[in-house]
C-alpha positions as CSV (number, residue, x, y, z in Angstrom):
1,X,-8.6,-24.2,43.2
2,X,-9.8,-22.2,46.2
3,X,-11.0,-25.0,47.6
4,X,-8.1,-27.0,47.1
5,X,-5.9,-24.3,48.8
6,X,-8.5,-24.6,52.1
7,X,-8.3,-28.6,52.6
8,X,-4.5,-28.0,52.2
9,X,-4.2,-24.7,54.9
10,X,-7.0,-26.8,57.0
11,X,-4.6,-29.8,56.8
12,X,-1.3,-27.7,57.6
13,X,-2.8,-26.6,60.5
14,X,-3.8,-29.8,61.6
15,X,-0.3,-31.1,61.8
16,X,1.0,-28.7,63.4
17,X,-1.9,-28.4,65.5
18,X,-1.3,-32.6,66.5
19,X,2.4,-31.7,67.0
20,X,2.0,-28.6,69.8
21,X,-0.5,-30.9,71.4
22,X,1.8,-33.7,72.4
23,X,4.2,-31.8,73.5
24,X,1.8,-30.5,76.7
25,X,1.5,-34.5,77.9
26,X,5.4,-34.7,79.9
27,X,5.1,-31.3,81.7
28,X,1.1,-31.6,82.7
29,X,2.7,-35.6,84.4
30,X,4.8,-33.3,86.7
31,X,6.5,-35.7,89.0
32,X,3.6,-38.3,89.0
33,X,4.7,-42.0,90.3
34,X,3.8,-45.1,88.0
35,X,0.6,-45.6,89.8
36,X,-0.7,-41.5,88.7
37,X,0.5,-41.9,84.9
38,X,-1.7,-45.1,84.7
39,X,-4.2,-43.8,86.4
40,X,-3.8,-40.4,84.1
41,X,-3.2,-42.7,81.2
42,X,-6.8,-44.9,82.1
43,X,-8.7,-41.3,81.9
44,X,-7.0,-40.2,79.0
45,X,-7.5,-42.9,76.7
46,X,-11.7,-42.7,78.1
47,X,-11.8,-39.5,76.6
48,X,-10.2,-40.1,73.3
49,X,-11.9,-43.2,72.9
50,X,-14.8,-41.8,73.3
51,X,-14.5,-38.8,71.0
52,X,-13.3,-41.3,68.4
53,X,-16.5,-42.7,68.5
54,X,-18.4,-39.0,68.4
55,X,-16.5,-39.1,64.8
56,X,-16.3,-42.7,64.0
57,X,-20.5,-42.7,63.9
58,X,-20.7,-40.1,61.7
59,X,-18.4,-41.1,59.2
60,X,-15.4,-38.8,59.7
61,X,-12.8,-40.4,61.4
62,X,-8.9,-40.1,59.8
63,X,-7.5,-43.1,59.2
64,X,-4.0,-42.4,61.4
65,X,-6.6,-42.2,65.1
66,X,-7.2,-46.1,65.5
67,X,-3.1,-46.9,64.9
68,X,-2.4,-43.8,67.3
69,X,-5.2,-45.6,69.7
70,X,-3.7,-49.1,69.8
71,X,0.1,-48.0,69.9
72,X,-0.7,-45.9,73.6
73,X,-2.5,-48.9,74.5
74,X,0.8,-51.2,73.2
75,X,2.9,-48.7,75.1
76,X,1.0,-48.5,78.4
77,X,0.7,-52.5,78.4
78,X,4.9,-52.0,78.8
79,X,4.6,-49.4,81.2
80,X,5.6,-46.9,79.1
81,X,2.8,-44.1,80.1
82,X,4.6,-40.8,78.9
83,X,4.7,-42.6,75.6
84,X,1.0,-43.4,75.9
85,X,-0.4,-40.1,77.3
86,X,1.9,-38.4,73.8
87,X,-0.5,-40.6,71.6
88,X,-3.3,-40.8,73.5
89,X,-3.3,-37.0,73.6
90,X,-3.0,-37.0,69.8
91,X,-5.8,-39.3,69.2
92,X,-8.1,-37.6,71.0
93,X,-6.9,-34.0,69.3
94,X,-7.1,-35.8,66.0
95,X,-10.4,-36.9,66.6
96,X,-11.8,-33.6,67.6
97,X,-10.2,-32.1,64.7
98,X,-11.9,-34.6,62.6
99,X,-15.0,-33.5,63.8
100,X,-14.6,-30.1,63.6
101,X,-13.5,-30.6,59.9
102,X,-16.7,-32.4,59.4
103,X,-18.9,-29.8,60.8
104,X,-17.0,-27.1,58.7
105,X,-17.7,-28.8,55.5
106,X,-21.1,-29.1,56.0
107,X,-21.2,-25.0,55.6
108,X,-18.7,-24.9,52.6
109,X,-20.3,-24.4,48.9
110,X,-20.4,-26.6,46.7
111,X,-19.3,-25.0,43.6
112,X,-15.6,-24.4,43.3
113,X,-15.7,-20.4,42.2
């Protein structure tokens, strides 16, 4: 039961977490022309490809990062960057998070009481 009650607090978080984080994307763009959001966009996208694969190698990834991957790359390919850089920044928090729910599992006990 108690350990029931932690995946679902750990998950709660999560979302909520992944929410706040795409919200930061529009403001940090400032007044940035087409040429800066792709350019923002392209490093972005490095980073959260990359820590998808961090997660993706050892097993972890959630299922929602490679959808959230390919619809910023969808979105960018129609020049629609603020859209990207939201999901992009998601992806990359989601896979982060992954990780870090990983790592935190590896210290939990294995009975249930």
């Amino acid at each position: 039961m108690k350990k029931l009650m932690v995946t679902t607090l750990v998950s709660a978080v999560t979302l909520a977490l992944a929410a706040c984080a795409s919200e930061g994307t529009k403001e940090s763009m400032g007044s940035a022309g087409a040429g800066d959001a792709a350019a923002q966009y392209a490093a972005q996208l490095k980073a959260a490809e990359a820590a998808y694969s961090k997660v993706d190698s050892v097993g972890n990834a959630w299922i929602a990062i490679p959808e959230l991957l390919d619809d910023a790359k969808k979105a960018a390919t129609e020049g629609k960057y603020d859209d990207a850089l939201k999901l992009v920044a998601t992806a990359k928090f989601q896979s982060d998070m992954s990780y870090k729910q990983m790592e935190e599992q590896k210290k939990a006990s294995t009975t249930l009481f």
